[in-house]
N, C-alpha and C positions, 0 to 999 in steps of 0.2 A: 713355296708358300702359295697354297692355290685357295680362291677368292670360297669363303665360305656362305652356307644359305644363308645362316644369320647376318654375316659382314654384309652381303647383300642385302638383305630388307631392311636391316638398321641404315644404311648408306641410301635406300630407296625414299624409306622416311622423312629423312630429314633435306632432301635436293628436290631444286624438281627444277624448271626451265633450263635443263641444260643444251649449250650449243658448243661448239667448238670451231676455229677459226686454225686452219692448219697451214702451212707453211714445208714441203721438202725441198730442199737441196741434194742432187742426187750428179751431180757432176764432176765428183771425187770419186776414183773407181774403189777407193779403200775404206771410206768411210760417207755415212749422208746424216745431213745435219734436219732434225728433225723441233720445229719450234710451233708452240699448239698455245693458244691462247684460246683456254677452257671458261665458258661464262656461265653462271649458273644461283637459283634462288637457294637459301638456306631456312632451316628454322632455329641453325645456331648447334654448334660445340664440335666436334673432332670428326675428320674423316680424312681420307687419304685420295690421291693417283697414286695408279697404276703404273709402270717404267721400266722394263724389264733390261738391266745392263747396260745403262749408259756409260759410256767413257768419259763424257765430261758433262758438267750438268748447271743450269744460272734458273733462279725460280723466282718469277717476281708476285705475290699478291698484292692485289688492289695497286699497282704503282711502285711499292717497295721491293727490293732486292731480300730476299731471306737467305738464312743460310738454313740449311734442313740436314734431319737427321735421315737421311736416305741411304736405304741399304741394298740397294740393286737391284727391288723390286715395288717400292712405295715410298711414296713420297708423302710426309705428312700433312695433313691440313690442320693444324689446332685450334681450338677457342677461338672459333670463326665467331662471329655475331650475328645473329638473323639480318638477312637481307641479301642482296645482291653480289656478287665477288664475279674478280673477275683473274685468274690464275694465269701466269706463261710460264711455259717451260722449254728451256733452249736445249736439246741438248744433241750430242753429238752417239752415235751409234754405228755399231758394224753390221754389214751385209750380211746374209746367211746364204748356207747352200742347203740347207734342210726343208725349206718351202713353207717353213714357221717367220716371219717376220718378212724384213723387204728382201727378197731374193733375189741373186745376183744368177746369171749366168751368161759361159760363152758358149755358141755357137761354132762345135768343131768344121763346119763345113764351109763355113766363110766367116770368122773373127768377129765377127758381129755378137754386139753384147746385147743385155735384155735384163730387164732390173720388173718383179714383180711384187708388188704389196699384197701374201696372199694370207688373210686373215683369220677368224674361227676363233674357236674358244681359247681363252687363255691368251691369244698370240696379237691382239692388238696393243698392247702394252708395248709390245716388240717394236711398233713404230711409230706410236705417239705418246706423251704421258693421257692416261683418258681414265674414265670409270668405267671399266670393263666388265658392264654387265648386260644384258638384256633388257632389262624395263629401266633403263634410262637415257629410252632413243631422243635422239639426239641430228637435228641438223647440224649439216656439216660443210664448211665453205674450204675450198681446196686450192693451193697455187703450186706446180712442181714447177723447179728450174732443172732443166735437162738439155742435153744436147741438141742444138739448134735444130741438127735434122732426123731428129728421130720421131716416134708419134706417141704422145701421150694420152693415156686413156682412164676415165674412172664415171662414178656413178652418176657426176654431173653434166650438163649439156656444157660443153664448151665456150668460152667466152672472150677469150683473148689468148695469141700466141705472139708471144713482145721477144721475137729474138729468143728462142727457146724456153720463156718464162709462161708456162702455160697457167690459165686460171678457166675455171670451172664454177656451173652455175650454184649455189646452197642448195645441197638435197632437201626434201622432206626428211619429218624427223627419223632416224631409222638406227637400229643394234647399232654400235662403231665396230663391233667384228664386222659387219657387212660392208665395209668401207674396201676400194679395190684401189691399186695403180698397177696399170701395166705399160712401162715405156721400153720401146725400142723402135730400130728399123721396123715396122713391121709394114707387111703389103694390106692392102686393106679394101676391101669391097662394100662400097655404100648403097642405099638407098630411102625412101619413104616409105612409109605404109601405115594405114588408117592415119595420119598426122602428126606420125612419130619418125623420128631421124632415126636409121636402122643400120647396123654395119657389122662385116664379117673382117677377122683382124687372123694373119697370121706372119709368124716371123718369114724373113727375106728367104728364105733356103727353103721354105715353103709353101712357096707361090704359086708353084705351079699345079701342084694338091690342092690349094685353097680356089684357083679358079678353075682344077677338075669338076670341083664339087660345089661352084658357087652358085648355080642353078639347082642343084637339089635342095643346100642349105635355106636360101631363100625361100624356095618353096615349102617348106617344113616349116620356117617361121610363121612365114603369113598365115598358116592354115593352123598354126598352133594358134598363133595371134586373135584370129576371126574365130575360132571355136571359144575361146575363153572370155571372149567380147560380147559371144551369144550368151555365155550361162553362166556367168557372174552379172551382176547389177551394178557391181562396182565397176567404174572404168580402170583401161591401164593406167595402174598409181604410179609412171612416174614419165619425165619429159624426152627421154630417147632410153633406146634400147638395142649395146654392142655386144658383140659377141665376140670371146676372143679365146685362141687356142694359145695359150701359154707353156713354155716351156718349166718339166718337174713337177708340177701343180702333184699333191700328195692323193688326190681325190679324183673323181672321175670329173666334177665338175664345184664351183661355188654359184651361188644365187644371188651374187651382190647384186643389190638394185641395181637395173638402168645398163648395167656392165656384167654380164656374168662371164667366169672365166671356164674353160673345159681344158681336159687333160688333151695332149697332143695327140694322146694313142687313135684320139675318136677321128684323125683328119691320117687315115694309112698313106703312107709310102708303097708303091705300086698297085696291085689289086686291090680291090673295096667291093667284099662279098656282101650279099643281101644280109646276111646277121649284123655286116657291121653298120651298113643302112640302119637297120632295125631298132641296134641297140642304140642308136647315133638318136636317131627319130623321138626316141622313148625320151632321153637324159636332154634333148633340146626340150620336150614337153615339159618332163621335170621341171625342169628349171624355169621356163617361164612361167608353170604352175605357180614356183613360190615367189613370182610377186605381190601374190594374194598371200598365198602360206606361207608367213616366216615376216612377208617384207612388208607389205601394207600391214597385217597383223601378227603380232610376235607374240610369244611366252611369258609369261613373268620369270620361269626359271626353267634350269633345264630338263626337270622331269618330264614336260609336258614339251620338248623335243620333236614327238610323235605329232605333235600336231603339224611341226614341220614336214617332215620328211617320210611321214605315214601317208600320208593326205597327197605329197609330190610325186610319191613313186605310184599309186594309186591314179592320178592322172597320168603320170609319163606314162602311162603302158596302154592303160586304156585310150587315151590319145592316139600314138603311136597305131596303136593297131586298129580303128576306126575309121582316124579321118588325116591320116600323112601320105597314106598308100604303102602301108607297110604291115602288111595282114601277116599275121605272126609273130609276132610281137609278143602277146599272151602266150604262145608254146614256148619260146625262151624264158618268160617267168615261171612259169609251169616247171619246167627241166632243168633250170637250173638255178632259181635264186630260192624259189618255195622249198625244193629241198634242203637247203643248207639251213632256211631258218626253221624245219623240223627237227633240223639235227641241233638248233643253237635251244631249243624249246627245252630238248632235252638233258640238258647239262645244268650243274649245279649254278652256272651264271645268270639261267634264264631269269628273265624279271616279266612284270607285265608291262605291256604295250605302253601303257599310260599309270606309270608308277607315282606313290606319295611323294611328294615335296621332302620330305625327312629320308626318303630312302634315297637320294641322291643330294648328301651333303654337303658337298662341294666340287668343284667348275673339275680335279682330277677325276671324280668318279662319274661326271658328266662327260667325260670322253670317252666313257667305255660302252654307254648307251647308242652309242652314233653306231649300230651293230645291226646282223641280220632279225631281230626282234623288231626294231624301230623302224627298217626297212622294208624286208621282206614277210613275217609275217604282220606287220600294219597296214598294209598292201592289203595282201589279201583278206585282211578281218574287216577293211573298209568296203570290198568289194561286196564281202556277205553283208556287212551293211545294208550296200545298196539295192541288192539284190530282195534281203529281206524287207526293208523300208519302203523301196519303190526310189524310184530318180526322181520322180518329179517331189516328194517330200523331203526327199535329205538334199535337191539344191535349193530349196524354200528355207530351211533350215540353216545351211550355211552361207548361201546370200545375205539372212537376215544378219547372221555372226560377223560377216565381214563389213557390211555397214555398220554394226554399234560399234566395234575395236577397230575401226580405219584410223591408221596413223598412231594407234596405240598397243598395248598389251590386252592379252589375254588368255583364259585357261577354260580347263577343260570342262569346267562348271556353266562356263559360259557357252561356250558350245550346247552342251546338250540341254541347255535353256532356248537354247535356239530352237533345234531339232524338237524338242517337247513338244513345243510352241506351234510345229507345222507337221505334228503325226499326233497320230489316236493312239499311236502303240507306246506300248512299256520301254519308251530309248534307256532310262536308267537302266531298268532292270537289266536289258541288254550289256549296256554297259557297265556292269558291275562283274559281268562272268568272261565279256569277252575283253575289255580292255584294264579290268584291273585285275585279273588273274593269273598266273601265268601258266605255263604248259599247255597242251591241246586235248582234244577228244578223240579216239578212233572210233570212225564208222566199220560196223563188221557187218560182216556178209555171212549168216549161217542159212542151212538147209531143215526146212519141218515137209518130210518126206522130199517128193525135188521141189518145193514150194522155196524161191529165197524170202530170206526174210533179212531187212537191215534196221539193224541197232547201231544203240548209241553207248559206248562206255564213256562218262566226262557226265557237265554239268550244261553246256550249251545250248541253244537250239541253233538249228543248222535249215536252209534252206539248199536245195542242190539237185542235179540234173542225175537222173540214173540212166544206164542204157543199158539195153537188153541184147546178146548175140547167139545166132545160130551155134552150132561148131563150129563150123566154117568161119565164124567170124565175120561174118553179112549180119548189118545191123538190123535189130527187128522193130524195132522202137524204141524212144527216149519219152521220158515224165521228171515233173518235177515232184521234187516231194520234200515236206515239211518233216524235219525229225527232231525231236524230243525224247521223255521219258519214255516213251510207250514205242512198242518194235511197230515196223513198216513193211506186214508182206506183200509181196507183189506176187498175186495167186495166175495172173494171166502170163506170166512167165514163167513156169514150171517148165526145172527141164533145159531150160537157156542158162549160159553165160551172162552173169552180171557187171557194172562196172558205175562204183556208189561214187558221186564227186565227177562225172567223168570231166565236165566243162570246166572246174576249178571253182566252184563256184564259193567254197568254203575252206575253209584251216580245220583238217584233221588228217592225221593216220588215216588209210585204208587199209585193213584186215581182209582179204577176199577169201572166199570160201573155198576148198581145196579143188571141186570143180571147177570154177572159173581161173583160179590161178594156174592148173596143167594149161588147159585150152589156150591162157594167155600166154604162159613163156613156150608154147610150140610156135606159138602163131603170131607173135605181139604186131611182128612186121608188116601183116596183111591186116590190121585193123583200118580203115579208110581213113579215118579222120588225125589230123597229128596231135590236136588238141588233147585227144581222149590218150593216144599212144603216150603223150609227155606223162600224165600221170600214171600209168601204168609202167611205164620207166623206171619213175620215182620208186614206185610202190615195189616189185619185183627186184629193183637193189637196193630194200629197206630191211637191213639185214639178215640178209642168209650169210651161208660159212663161202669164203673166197672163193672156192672150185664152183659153188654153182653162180656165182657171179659170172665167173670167166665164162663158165659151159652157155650162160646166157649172153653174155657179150658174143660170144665164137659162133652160137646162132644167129641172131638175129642181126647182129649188126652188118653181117654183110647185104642185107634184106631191106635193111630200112631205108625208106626214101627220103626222109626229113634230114637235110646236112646240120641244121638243127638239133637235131633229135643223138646223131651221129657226136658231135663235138659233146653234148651234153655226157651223154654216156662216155663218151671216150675218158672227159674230165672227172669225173665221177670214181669210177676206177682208179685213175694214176692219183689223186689226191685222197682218197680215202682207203686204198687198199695196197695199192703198188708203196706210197711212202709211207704209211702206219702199220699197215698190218702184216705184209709181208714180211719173215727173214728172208737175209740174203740170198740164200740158197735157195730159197723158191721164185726171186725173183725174173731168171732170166728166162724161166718155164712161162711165166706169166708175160712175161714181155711177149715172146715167141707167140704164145697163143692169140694178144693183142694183134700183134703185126698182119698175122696169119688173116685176123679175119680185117684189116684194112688193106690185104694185098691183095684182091678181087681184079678181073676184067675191067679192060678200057674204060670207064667212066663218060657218058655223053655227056649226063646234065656236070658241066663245070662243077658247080657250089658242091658241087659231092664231093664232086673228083679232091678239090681242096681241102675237103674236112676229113679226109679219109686218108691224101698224102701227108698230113700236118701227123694225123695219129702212125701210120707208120713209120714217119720219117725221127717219133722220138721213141720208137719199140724197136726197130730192126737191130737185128745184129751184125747185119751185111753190111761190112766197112766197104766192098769194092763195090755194091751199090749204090752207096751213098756218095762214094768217090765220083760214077759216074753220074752223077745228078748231079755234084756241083761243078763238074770240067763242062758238060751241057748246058749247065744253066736249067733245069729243066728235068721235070721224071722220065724213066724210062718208057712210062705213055704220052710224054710231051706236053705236059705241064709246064710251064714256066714257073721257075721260081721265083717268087716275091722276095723279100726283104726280111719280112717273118718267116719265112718256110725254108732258106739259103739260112739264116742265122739257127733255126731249127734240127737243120741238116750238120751246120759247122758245129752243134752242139754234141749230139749223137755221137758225130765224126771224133770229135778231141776225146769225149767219154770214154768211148771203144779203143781207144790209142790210135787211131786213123789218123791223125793230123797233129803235128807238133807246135811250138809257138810261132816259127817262121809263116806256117802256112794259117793260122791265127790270125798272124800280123797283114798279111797279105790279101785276108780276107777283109780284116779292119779298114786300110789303105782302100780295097776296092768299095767299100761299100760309102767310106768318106763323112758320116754324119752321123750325130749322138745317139743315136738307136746301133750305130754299128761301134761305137766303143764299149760299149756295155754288154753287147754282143759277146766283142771279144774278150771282155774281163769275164763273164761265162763261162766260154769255153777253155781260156785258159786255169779255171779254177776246176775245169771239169775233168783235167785229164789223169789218168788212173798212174798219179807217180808220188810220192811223199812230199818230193820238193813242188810239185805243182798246189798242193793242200796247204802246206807249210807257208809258200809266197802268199795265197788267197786269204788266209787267216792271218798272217800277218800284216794284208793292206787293210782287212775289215775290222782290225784292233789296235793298229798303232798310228792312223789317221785320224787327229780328234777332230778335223773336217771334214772326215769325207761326207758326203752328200749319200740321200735317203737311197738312189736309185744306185750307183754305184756298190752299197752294201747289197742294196738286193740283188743285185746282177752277181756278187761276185758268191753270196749265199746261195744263187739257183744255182750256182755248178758246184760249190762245194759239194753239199750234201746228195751224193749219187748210190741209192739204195742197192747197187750192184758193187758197191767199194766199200763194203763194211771193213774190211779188214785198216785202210789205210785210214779210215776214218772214225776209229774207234776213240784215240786218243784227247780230238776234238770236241766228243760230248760234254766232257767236265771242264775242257777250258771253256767254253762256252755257257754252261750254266754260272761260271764264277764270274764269266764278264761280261755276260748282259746286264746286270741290275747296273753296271756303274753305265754303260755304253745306253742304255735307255734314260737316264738325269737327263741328257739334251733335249728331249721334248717330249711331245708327243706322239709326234707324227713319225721319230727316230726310235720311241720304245714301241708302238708299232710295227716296223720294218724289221726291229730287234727280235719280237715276240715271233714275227711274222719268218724269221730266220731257225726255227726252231728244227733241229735234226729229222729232215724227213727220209725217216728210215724207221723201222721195226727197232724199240728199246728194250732191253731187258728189266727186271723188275729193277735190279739195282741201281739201274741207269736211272729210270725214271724216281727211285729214292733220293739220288740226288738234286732232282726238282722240288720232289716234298719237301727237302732241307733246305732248301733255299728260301722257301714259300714261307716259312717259319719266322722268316728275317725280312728283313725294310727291302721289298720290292716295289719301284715306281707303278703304281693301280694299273696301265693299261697294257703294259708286261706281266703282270701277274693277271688280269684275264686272261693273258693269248694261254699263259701256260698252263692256266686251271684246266681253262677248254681243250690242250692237246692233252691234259692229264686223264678227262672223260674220256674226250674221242680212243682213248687208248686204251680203255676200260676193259 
């Protein structure tokens, strides 16, 4: 029963001062006791909390004990009477290992537990009874009781530790999904900055990662910090500000006020390559972004989502590549997140950027939006924003926005009342083609004798960077140029190499003209700039048939300097042509050919060397190479192997039959910690036997615990596009037992969707999806599947 628009505005209606006064007890390792005394104004008659499975439950209004008709997910409020109320609810609940609710975990590498409150749509029900909605933010006063000596953390400033009972200051008012705890051992690194209490938080087992890196970390904050101090007006809304890598987290990171939490991956286990800087750099931006977006000012509901996480990802990169010291940043978006949201543009799910209120009727179909639309290209349609608007009128604009809705809601009306208000230009109009529409426009490159000329097929205008090249590929000059209805020749380039869009500066298809596409796939490698090279990337494996993908992978990729540019590509291929579109029979010609061109000479600059051993270490078909790379420790050019690249290798290895379960198990033991058990549920689901398919599908469906990352672990070695044979049978138990194995959440019909057979289906196979589709599938498994049912087109 997921919370609908209407239950929403009727529920908005009739409340308003709401606060909440929370209480955990989290000291039982089997269950934690959850007691919330909800205060709040009425105008009188029926509403409900929120409460998703409690095990036992006592409800007091105004003083009295009720008994209530509660059905394990709401609690009634009836024939309230205008005025003031004041609600508790005690109740008792279990842990989860799905990363929906208060999440439990242990720590295989030293016993040490970690209990996290990780929140979002739908899932704060999961730990307190509340109204779980967005426009009825809400202060919130917090006490955990926890193990004496472990560290408890959440959105407030700390205020007392009485013998493990910690208490925390009342936030401002803000979403109850935004509410965080994160308790355990964890090592932690403090300090000040501009007048705010500042802190880097990781678990015990990794300590010595967290103070690898706790010199860059800080320096990323401050300079995120001091940039968003200069260009907002508003100050940091709130009283400190922790940073904590949590273990499982389903996301890359959350924005809870004051306390944001990030996934583990972004704090590696041995090596830490400049992309991971990079990406690391970006997702801290992010996120301190949305204490402006999202957290000082929120949504009313969740179509207007984008205003969140449009506008976050839009500074994390731009940040990121600016002013962190981590100049390419933007070629990563470019390479690999803009792509996928052209290919999400073009499926039947696409929606617009900033969709109606009606088209997203409730909080199920609001989980499906949190996608490469809402991210990646909202990103980029803000960049052309600003690009077309000017900076200095769209932060005049949004300045003004975040001062009238501080501390409150707001929508997308509001905004561009903003922006009206500090441009001469048509922002409506803008905004009616670029964010209430969906799909994009291709910029085309045609020839009027060798004169190019760039057009526009779509409705947009576009502002963007053209570059001009020799044959040789020596740049000649770049212009900006405005396009519209009307074609744009460029008569002083007759003759050259074009390249429309080269800096990213806009959301469209590039069509290039059959001159400059030969010149660019001989040459792509020797263009100077990576920036220009990421989109011509994109552009060059935007559909052609497989062989001239590979024949351009086989080229260039041994050429290209960007390790960047190299994992982009590499990724590219194995996810959209190695697991979809290949049969089996072509796949190990394709593998080969991969390998071939990441098997190159000694490697000086490292970061290559890496992104080049990572792609042939999951293509080769040389088990005694790969044998002696992991007895070394190290490639045959003296590479050390990290963590990910030895698990990478152990994967290959068990795939090819090179390694049975003992040497699995031995590799698990050596490696000692939760990235290596997952490892080895991998590679023991990877190896080419019946009974290894058989074991694997039977932990991923007869577990109604297992946890998000465990499925996916044991789902990446299932599904091996070179084992069709053994894996045939598995398609149709699969389609029959995801809809039920997706009921558990969200975050679990995700992983579910996300499990989908990657391998080349035949029609029949994928008929079985269509029959399925026909019948009651939880909304954000039935996106994953719509969307492999296009992508398979």
């Amino acid at each position: 029963m997921s919370l609908t628009l209407a239950e929403a505005r009727a529920r908005a209606a009739m409340l308003s001062a709401v606060s909440y006064d929370l209480a955990l007890d989290i000291t039982d390792p089997h269950h934690f006791r959850s007691r919330v005394v909800a205060r709040f104004d009425t105008t009188g008659g029926d509403t409900f909390l929120e409460l998703h499975r409690a095990e036992s439950l006592d409800v007091e209004i105004n003083g009295e004990k009720v008994t209530t008709a509660y059905d394990g997910r709401r609690i009634p409020l009836d024939e309230l009477k205008p005025g003031t109320h004041e609600v508790v609810v005690d109740a008792r609940l279990r842990y989860v290992t799905d990363g929906e609710g208060l999440h439990t975990f242990t720590d295989p590498a030293d016993g040490e537990r970690y209990i996290g409150g990780y929140l979002g749509l739908d899932i704060t029900q999961r730990l307190f009874a509340c109204f779980d909605q967005l426009d009825l933010k809400a202060p919130i006063s917090l006490t955990v009781t926890a193990d004496p000596a472990w560290t408890v953390l959440s959105n407030g400033v700390p205020t007392s530790d009485d013998n493990g009972r910690h208490t925390f200051a009342t936030t401002r008012p803000i979403p109850c999904d935004l509410l965080v705890v994160a308790a355990g051992p964890f090592h932690s690194v403090r300090w000040e900055h501009g007048g705010v209490p500042m802190g880097w938080h990781a678990r015990r087992s990794l300590a010595a990662e967290l103070d690898r890196d706790a010199a860059e970390l800080k320096a990323v904050t401050e300079a995120c910090f001091n940039h968003f101090a200069r260009v907002f007006t508003e100050p940091f809304p709130f009283d400190s500000y922790d940073q904590v890598f949590v273990p499982e987290l389903n996301w890359g990171a959350m924005e809870c006020p004051g306390c944001v939490t990030f996934n583990e991956f972004l704090l590696p286990r041995g090596r830490v390559t400049d992309d991971d800087r990079r990406r690391r750099a970006m997702v801290i931006a992010h996120e301190m972004s949305h204490m402006w977006f999202g957290d000082l000012v929120s949504p009313l509901w969740w179509e207007d989502a984008w205003l969140n996480e449009s506008f976050a990802d839009y500074m994390g990169f731009e940040v990121a590549e600016t002013l962190t010291g981590f100049a390419g940043t933007r070629v990563s978006f470019e390479a690999v997140h803009k792509p996928g949201a052209y290919l999400a543009d073009r499926r039947r799910s696409t929606h617009p950027v900033a969709p109606e209120a009606v088209d997203v009727p409730d909080v199920a179909i609001a989980t499906t939006i949190f996608d490469q639309i809402s991210y990646g290209k909202g990103n980029a349609v803000l960049r052309q924003l600003v690009t077309w608007l000017g900076e200095e009128d769209f932060l005049a604009g949004v300045n003004a926005h975040l001062t009238a809705h501080r501390f409150a809601n707001a929508t997308l009306e509001d905004l561009l009342s903003a922006l009206d208000a500090a441009s001469s230009r048509d922002v409506r109009g803008w905004a009616e083609v670029w964010l209430r529409r969906s799909g994009h426009d291709t910029i085309r490159v045609t020839r009027r004798d060798d004169v190019p000329v760039v057009t526009r097929e779509g409705v947009r205008p576009h502002r963007f960077t053209v570059c001009a090249y020799d044959q040789g590929l020596n740049l000649i000059g770049t212009r900006m140029i405005d396009l519209a209805g009307e074609p744009v020749p460029l008569p002083e380039w007759a003759g050259l190499v074009v390249v429309p869009n080269a800096h990213g500066e806009t959301f469209a298809r590039v069509d290039l003209d059959p001159f400059s596409r030969e010149a660019l796939a001989n040459g792509l490698a020797t263009l100077p700039d990576p920036l220009v090279r990421a989109g011509v990337w994109t552009t060059l494996l935007d559909g052609p048939p497989p062989a001239v993908q590979l024949e351009l992978l086989a080229r260039q990729l041994p050429r290209e300097p960007s390790p960047t540019l190299v994992t982009a590509a590499l990724g590219r291929v194995r996810d959209h042509l190695i697991r979809r579109r290949l049969t089996a029979d072509a796949v190990p010609a394709a593998l080969e050919t991969i390998a071939s061109a990441c098997a190159g000479p000694v490697e000086p600059d490292e970061q290559r060397a890496v992104a080049l051993a990572r792609g042939l270490a999951w293509t080769t078909a040389d088990s005694d190479q790969l044998r002696r790379w992991l007895d070394s420790g190290a490639t045959d050019h003296g590479l050390t192997l990290d963590p990910e690249l030895r698990w990478t290798v152990v994967h290959r290895l068990a795939e090819l039959g090179g390694l049975d379960e003992a040497g699995i198990e031995a590799e698990r033991l050596r490696d000692g910690t939760a990235d290596g058990v997952l490892g080895s549920l991998t590679a023991l689901a990877a190896r080419p036997t019946a009974e290894a398919k058989a074991s694997a599908w039977a932990a991923m469906t007869g577990d109604p615990e297992i946890s998000v990352r465990r499925f996916r672990a044991l789902a990446d070695g299932l599904w091996s596009p070179a084992q069709r044979g053994l894996l045939t049978p598995y398609i149709a138990g699969y389609v029959s037992a995801a809809p039920a194995l997706a009921e558990r959440g969200s975050a679990f019909a995700a992983v579910v969707g996300r499990a989908f057979p990657a391998l080349a289906l035949t029609d029949q196979e994928l008929d079985l999806v269509r029959d399925a589709l026909r019948h009651n599938v939880p909304a954000v498994l039935r996106r994953h599947w719509d969307d492999e049912l296009d992508d398979r087109a």
